[in-house]
LOLUM-356849 format. One line per field, with one value per residue (C-alpha): x, y, z; residue number from 1; chain; residue in one letter. Coordinates in Angstrom, 1 decimal, m for minus. Each point is the difference from the previous one (the first is absolute). Example, Ala and Ser with C-alpha at 12.3 -4.5 7.8 and 13.67 -1.06 7.14 Angstrom:
<pts>
u <- (12.3 | 1.4);
v <- (m4.5 | 3.4);
w <- (7.8 | m0.7);
num <- (1 | 2);
cadena <- (A | A);
residuo <- (A | S);
</pts>
This chain:
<pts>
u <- (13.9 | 1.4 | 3.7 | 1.8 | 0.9 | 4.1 | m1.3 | m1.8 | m3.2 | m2.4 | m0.8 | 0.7 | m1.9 | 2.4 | m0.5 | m2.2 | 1.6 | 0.1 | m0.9 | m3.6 | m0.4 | m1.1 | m0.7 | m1.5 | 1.6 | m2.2 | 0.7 | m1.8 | 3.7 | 0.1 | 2.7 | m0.3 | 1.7 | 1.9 | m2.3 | m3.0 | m1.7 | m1.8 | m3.5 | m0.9 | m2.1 | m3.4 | 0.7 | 0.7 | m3.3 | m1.8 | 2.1 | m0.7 | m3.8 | m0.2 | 1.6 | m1.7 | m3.6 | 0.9 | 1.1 | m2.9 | m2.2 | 2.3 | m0.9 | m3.8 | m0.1 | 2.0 | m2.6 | m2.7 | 1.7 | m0.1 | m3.9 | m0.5 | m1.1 | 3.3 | 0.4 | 3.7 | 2.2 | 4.1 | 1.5 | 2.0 | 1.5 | 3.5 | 0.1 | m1.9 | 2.8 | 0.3 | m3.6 | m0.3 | 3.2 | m0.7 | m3.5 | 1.0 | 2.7 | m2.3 | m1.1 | m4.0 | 0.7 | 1.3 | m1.0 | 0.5 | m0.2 | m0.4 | m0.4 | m2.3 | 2.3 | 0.4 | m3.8 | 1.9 | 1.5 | m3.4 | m1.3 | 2.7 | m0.6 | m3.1 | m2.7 | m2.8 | 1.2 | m3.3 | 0.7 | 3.7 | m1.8 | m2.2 | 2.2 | 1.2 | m3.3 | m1.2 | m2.7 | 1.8 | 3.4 | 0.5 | m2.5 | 1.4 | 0.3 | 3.5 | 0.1 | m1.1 | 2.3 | 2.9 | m0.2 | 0.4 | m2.2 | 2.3 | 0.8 | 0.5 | 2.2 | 3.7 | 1.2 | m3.0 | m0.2 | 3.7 | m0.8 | m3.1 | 1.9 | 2.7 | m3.2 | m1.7 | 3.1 | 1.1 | m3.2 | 0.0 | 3.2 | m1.3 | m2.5 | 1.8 | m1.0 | 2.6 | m0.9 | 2.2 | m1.1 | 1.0 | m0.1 | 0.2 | 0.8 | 1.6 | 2.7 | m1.9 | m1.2 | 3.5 | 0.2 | m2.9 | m0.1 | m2.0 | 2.5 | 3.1 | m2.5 | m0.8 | 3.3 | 1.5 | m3.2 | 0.8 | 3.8 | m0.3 | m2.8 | 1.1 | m3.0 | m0.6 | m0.6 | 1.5 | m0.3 | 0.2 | 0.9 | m1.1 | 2.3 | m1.6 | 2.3 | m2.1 | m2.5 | m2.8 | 2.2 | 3.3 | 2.8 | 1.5 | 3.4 | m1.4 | m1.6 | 3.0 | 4.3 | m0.5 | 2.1 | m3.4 | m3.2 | 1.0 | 3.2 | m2.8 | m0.3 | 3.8 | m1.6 | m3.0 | 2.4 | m2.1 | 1.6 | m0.5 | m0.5 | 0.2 | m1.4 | m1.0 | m3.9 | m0.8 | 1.3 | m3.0 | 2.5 | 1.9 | m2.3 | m1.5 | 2.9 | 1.1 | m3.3 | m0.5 | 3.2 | m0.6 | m3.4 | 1.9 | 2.6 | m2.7 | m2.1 | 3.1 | 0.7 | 2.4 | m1.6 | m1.8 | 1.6 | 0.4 | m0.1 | 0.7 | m1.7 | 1.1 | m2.8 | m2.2 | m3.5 | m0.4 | m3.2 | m0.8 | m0.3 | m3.7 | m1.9 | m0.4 | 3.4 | 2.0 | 3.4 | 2.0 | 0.3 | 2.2 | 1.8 | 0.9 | m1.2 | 4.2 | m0.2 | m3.4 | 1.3 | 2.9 | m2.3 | m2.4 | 3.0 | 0.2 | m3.5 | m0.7 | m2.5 | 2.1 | 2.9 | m1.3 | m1.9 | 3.0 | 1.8 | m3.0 | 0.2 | 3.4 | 0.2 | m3.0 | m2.2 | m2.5 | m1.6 | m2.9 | m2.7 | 1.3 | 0.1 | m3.4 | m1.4 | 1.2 | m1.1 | m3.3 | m0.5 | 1.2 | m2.9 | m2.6 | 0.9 | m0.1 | m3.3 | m1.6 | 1.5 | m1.9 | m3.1 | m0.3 | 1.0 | m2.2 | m2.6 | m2.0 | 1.8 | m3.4 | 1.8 | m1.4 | 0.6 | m0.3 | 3.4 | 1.2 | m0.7 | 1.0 | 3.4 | 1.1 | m0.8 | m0.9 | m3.0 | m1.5 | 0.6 | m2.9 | 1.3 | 0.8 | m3.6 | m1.6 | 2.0 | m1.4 | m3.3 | 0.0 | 1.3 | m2.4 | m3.0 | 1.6 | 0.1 | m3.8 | m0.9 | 2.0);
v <- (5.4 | m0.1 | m0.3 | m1.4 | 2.5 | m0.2 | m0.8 | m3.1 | 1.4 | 1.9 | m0.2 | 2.9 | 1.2 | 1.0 | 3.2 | 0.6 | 0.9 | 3.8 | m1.1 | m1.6 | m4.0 | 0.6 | m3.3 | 1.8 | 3.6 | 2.9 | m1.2 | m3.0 | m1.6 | m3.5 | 0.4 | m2.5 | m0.2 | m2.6 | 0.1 | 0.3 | m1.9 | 1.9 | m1.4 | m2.7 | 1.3 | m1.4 | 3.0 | 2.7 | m0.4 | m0.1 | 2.9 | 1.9 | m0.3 | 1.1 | 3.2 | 0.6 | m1.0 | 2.2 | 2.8 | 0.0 | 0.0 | 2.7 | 2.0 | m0.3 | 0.9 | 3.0 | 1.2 | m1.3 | 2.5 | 3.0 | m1.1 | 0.5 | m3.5 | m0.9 | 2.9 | m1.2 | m1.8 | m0.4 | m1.6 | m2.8 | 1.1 | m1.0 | m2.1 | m3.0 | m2.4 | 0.1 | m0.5 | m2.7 | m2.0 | 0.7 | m1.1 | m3.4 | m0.9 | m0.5 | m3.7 | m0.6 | 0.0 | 2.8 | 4.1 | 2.9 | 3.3 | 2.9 | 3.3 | 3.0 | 0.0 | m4.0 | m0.7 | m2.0 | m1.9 | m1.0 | m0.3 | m2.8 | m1.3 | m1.4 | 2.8 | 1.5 | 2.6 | 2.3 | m0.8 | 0.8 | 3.7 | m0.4 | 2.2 | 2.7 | 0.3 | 0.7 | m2.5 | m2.3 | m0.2 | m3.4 | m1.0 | m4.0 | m2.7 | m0.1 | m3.7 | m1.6 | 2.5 | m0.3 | 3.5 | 3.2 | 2.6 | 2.7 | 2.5 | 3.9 | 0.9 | m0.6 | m2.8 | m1.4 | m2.8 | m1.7 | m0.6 | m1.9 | m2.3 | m0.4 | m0.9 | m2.6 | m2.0 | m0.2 | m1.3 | m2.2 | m1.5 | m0.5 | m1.8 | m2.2 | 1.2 | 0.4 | 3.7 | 2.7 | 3.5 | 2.8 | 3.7 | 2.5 | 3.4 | 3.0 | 2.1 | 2.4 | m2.8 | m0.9 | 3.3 | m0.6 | m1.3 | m3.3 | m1.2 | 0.4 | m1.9 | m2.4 | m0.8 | m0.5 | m2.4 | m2.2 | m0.4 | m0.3 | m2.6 | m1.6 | 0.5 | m1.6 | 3.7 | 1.8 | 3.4 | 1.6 | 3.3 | 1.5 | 3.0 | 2.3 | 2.9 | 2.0 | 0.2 | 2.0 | 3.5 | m1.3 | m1.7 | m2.6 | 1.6 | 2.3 | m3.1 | m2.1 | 0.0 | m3.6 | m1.4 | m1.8 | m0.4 | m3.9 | 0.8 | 1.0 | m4.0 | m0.4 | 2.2 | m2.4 | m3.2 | m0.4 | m1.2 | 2.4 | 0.0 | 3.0 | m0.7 | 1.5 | 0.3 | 0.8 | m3.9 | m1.9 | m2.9 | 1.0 | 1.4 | m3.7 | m1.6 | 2.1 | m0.3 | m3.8 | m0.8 | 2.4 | m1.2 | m3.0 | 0.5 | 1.6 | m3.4 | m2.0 | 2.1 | 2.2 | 2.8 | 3.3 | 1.6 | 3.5 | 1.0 | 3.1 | m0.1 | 3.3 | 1.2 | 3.2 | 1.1 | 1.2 | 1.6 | 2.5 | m1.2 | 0.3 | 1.7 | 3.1 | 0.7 | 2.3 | m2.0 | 2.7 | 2.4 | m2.3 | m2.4 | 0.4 | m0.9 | m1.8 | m2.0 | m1.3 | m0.7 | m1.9 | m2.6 | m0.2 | m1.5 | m2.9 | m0.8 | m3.3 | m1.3 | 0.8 | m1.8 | m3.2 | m0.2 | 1.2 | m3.7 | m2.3 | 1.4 | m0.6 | m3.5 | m0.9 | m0.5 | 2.3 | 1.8 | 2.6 | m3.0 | m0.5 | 3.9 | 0.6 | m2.6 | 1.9 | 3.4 | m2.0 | m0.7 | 3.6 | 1.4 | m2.5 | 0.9 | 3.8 | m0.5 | m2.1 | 2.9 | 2.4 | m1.3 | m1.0 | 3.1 | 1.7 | m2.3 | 2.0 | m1.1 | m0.7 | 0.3 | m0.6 | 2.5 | m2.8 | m0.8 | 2.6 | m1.4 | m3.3 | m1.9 | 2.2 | m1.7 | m3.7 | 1.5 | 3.7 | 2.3 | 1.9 | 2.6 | m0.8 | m1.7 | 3.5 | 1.4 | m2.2 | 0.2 | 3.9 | m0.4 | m2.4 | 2.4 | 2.5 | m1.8 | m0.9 | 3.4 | 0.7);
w <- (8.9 | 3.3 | 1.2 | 3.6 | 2.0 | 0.8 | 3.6 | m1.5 | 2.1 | m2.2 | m3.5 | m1.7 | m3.3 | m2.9 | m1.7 | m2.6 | m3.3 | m1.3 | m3.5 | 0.1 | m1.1 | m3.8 | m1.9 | m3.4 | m0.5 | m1.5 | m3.7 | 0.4 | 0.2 | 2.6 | 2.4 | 2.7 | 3.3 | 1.9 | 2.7 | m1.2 | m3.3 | m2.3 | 0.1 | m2.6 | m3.2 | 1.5 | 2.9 | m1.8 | m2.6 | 3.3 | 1.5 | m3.2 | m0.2 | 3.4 | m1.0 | m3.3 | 2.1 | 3.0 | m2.3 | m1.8 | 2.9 | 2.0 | m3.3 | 0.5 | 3.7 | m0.6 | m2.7 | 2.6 | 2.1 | m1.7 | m1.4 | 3.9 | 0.6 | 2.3 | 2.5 | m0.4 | m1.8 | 0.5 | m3.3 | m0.1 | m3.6 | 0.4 | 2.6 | m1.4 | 0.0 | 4.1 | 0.6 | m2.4 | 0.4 | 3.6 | 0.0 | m2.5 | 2.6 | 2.6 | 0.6 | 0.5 | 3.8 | 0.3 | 1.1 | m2.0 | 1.9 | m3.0 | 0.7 | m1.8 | m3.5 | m0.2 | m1.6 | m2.8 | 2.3 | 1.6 | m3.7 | m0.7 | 3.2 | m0.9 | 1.1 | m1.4 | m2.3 | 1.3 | 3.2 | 0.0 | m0.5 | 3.1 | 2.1 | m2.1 | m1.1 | 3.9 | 0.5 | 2.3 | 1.7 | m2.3 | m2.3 | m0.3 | 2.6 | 1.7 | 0.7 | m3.5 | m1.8 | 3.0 | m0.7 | 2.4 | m0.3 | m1.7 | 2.6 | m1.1 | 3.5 | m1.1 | 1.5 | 2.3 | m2.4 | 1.4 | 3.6 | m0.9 | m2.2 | 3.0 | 2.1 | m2.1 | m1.4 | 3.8 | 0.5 | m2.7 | 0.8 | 3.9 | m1.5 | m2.3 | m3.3 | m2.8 | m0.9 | m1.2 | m0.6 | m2.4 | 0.7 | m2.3 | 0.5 | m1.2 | 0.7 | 1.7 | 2.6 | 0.9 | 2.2 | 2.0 | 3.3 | m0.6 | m2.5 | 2.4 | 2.7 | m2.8 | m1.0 | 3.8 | 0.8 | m2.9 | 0.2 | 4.1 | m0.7 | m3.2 | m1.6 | m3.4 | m1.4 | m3.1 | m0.5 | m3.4 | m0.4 | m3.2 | m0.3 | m2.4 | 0.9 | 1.0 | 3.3 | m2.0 | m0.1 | 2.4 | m1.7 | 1.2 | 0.3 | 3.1 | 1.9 | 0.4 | 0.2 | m0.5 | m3.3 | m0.9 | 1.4 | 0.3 | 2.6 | 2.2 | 0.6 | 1.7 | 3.0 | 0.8 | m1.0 | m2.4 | m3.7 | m2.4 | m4.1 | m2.6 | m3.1 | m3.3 | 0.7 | m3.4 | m1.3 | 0.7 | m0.4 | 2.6 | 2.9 | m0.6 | 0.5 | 3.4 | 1.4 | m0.5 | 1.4 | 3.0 | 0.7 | 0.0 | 2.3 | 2.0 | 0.4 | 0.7 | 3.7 | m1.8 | 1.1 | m1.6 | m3.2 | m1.3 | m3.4 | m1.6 | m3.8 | m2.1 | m2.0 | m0.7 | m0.1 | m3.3 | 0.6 | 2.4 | 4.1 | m0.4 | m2.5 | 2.1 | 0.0 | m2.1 | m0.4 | m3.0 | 3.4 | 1.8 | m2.7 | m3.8 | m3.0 | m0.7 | 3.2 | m1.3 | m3.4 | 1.1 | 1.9 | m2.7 | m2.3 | 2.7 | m0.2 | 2.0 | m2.8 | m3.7 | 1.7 | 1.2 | m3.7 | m1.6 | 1.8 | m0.6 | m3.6 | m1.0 | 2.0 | m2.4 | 3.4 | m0.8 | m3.4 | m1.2 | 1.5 | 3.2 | 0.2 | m1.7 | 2.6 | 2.7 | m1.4 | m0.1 | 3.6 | 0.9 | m2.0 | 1.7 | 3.2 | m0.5 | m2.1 | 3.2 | 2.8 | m2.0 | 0.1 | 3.0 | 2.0 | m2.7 | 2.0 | 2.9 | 3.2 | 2.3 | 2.9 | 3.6 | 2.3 | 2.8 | m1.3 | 1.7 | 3.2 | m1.1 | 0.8 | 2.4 | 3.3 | 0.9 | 1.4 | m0.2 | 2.9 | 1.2 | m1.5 | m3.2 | m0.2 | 1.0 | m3.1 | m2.1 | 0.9 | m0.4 | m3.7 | m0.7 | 1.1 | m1.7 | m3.4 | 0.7 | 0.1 | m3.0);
num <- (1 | 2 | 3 | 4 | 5 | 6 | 7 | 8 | 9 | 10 | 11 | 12 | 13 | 14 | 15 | 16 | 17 | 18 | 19 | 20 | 21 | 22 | 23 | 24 | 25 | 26 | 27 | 28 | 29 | 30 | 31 | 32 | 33 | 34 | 35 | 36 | 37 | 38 | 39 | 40 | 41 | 42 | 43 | 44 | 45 | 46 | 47 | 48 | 49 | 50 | 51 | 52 | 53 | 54 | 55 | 56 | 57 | 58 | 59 | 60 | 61 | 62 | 63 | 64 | 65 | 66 | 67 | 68 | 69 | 70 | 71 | 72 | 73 | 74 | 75 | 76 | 77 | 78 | 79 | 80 | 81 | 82 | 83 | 84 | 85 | 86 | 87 | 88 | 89 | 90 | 91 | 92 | 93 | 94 | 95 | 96 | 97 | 98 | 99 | 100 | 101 | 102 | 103 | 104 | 105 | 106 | 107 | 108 | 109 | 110 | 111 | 112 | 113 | 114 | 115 | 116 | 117 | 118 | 119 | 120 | 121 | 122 | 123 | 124 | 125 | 126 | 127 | 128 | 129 | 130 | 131 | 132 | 133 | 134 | 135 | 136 | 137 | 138 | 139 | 140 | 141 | 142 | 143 | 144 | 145 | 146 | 147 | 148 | 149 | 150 | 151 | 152 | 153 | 154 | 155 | 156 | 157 | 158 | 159 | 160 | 161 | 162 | 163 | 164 | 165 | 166 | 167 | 168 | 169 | 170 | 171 | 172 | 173 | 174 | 175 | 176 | 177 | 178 | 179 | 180 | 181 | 182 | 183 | 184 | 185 | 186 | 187 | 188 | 189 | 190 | 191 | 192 | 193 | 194 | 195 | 196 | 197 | 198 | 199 | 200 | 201 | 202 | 203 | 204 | 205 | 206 | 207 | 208 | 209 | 210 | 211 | 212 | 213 | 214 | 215 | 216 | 217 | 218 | 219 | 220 | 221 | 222 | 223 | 224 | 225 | 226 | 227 | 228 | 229 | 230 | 231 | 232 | 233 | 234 | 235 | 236 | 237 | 238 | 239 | 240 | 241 | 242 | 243 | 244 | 245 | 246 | 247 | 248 | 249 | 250 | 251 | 252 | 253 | 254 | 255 | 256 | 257 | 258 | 259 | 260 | 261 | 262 | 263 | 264 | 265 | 266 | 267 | 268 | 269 | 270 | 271 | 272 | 273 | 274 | 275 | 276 | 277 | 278 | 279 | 280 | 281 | 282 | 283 | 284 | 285 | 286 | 287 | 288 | 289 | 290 | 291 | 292 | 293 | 294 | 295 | 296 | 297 | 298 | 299 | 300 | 301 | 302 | 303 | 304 | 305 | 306 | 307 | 308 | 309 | 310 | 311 | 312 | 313 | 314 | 315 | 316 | 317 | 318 | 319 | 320 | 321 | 322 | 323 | 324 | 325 | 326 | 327 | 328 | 329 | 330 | 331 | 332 | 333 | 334 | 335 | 336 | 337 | 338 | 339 | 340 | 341 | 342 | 343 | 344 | 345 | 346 | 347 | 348 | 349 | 350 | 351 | 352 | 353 | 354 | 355 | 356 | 357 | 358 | 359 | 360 | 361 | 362 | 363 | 364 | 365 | 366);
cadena <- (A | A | A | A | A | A | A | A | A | A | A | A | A | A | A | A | A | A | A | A | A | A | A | A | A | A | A | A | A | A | A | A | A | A | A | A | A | A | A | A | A | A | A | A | A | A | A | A | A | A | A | A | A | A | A | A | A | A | A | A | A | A | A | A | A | A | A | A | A | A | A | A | A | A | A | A | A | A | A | A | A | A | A | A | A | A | A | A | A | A | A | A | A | A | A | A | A | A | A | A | A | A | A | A | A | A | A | A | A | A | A | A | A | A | A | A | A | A | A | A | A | A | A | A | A | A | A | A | A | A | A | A | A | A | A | A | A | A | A | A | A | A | A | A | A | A | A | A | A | A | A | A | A | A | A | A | A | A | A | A | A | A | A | A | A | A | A | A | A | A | A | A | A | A | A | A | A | A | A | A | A | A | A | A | A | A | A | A | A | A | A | A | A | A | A | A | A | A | A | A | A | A | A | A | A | A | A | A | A | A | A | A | A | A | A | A | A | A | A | A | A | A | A | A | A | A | A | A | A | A | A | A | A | A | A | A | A | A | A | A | A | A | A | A | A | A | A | A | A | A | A | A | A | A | A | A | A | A | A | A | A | A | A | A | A | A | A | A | A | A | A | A | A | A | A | A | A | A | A | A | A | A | A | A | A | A | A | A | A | A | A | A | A | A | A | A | A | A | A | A | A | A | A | A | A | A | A | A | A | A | A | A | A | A | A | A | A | A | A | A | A | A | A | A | A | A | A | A | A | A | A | A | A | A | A | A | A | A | A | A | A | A | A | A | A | A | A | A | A | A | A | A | A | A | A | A | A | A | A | A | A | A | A | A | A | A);
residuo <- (X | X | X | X | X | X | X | X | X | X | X | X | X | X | X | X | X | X | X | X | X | X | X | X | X | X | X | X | X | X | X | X | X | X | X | X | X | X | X | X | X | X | X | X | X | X | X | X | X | X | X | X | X | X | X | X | X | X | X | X | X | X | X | X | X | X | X | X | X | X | X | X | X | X | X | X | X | X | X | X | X | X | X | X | X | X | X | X | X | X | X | X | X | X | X | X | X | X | X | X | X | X | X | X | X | X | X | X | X | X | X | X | X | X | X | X | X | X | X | X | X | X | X | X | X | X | X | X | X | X | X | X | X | X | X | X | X | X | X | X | X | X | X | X | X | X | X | X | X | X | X | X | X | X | X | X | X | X | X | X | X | X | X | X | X | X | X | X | X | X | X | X | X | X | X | X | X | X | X | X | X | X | X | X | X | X | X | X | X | X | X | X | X | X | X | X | X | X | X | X | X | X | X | X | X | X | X | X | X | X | X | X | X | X | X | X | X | X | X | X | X | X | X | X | X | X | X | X | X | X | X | X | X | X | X | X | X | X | X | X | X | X | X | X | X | X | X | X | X | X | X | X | X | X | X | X | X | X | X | X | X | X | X | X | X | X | X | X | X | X | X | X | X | X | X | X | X | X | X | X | X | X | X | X | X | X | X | X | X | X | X | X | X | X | X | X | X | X | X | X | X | X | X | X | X | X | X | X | X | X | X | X | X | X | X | X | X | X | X | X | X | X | X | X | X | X | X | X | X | X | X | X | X | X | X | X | X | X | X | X | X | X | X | X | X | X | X | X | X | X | X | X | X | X | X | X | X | X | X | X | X | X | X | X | X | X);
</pts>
C-alpha cells in the first residue's frame, strides 16, 4: 500500500508491519486478516498437495544426492509453503525466476520433475525450455536471477504484454550487488516485478542478524519506494494471499513489490554441508513445531475440507513422482559431447569450431 506524501507530490509506501501477515497460525488455528482473505478451501487442497508432492520429491533428490547421482542437491525442507504458494499465485502468463534451492517451485510450476534436476545434476545449465514453462533457468550466483526479471518484464510491458514476474531469493541474496541494482531498476521503472525474499535465517553459515540493521528484510522496500510486505512464509495460506495481491498490484502499474517471507531450511544448505557447527539442534526444533505442511492439514481437517483420501491421494502422487525421478536418472544419460559446442553462439567462431574438431578426433581415436 502506498500513501500521499504531505507535499501531495510522491507516493509514499507505508511500512511493512513487524509482525508477519499470518492467516492460519502454527496450530492449524484460521486467523484471517482484514486485508487479506484467507484463500477459499479449493486453494488450500491445491496449496497442500503441492507441498506434500514437492516434499516428497525434495526427499528423493536429497537421497539421489548422497547415492551420487546429483552432484548437488539444496533442500527445500521447510520452506515448501513459499515456493508453492509462490509458484500457485502466478497466472499462466506470467515468469518465475527460481534460484538453485527453489526446484519445488519449478516442480509445481509445471516442469519435468527429471528435468528440474538437469542442473544440479551438471549436464546442462537448464535442462527444460524457458519459454513453454515461463521459467528461468535457476541461477546458483546469489542474486543474478533479479536483474533479468527487471529486464524482461520492462520489456514485456514495452511491448504491451500483461506479464508479471516473481523472484525468489533468500536472505543471503539481499546483500549482493545485483539485488540492490535489481530493486532500484524496478521501482525507477515501475516494473511489473515482485520479489520474494525467502528468509531462512541463515545465508549457509551467516545469520541474518550480522547482514542487516534493518527491522525486517521487508523495510528494505521504503529505500527503493517500493511497497513492502512481511509475512509468515511458513502459512501457505498466507504467502498466497500476499503474492497474488502483489503480483496484482504489480500488473496494475503499481509498481514492483518486496516481500519478506520468514521461514527456515530445515535441512542442511546442501548436503555437503555440516549445519550442527554453526546452528543448534533448539533453533531447529522450534521451526520443526511450525511445519508448513501439519498446519495447513491440521485447518483443512478441522474445517471438514480435507480427510485420510484426499491426503492418501496426495501421498500418492508424491511417491509417483519420486518412483519416475529414479528411474530415469538411473537411465544412462547418452550425452553428445557436440552439446558442448552448442547454444553458445549464433554461429561458431573459428575457434570454437577448431575445439570441436580436436575433441571429436580425439574421441575417434579413443
Amino acid at each position: 500500500m502506498k500513501r500521499t506524501h504531505s507535499s501531495g507530490t510522491a507516493a509514499v509506501p507505508d511500512l511493512p508491519s513487524l509482525e508477519p501477515i499470518r492467516l492460519v497460525d502454527r496450530h492449524g488455528r484460521r486467523l484471517g486478516d482484514p486485508a487479506f482473505p484467507t484463500p477459499d478451501h479449493d486453494t488450500l487442497l491445491a496449496l497442500l498437495r503441492g507441498m506434500v508432492v514437492g516434499r516428497r520429491f525434495d526427499r528423493q533428490a536429497g537421497a539421489l544426492a548422497r547415492q551420487g547421482s546429483l552432484a548437488v542437491y539444496p533442500s527445500s525442507h521447510g520452506q515448501e509453503a513459499c515456493q508453492v504458494a509462490g509458484a500457485l499465485a502466478l497466472a499462466d502468463q506470467d515468469w518465475l525466476f527460481p534460484t538453485y534451492r527453489d526446484s519445488v517451485a519449478l516442480l509445481t510450476r509445471g516442469v519435468d520433475p527429471a528435468e528440474v534436476l538437469t542442473l544440479l545434476r551438471g549436464d546442462w545449465h537448464s535442462g527444460y525450455d524457458p519459454r513453454r514453462h515461463r521459467c528461468a533457468p535457476q541461477c546458483t550466483p546469489l542474486a543474478s536471477n533479479a536483474p533479468h526479471a527487471v529486464g524482461l518484464t520492462y520489456a514485456a510491458r514495452r511491448q504491451g504484454e500483461d506479464t508479471a514476474a516473481l523472484v525468489l531469493m533468500g536472505d543471503g541474496a539481499t546483500s549482493e550487488g545485483d539485488a540492490h541494482e535489481a530493486y532500484n531498476f524496478a521501482a525507477v521503472w515501475n516494473a511489473p516485478v515482485v520479489f520474494l525474499i525467502q528468509n531462512n535465517r541463515w545465508a549457509i553459515s551467516v545469520p541474518v542478524e550480522k547482514q542487516t540493521r534493518a527491522p525486517t528484510l521487508a523495510h528494505k522496500a521504503i529505500g527503493y519506494g517500493m511497497t513492502g510486505y512481511h509475512v509468515d512464509g511458513n502459512d501457505a495460506a498466507a504467502v498466497y494471499a500476499v503474492v497474488s495481491r502483489a503480483l496484482a498490484e504489480a500488473r496494475s502499474g503499481s509498481g514492483p513489490v518486496l516481500i519478506e517471507a520468514q521461514t527456515y531450511r530445515l535441512d542442511p544448505h546442501t548436503n555437503a554441508d555440516a549445519p550442527q557447527r554453526y546452528r543448534d539442534e533448539a533453533e531447529v526444533a522450534y521451526w520443526r513445531d511450525r511445519d508448513p505442511l501439519s498446519r495447513l492439514e491440521t485447518l483443512l481437517r478441522a474445517e471438514g475440507a480435507a480427510g485420510d483420501a484426499d491426503l492418501e491421494r496426495f501421498a500418492a502422487e508424491g511417491e509417483r513422482v519420486a518412483a519416475d525421478v529414479r528411474r530415469r536418472l538411473a537411465e544412462d544419460d547418452h550425452l553428445d559431447p557436440d552439446d558442448l559446442f552448442a547454444h553458445v553462439y549464433a554461429g561458431i567462431p573459428p575457434a570454437l569450431a577448431r575445439q570441436r574438431a580436436d575433441l571429436r578426433d580425439e574421441l575417434r581415436e579413443g
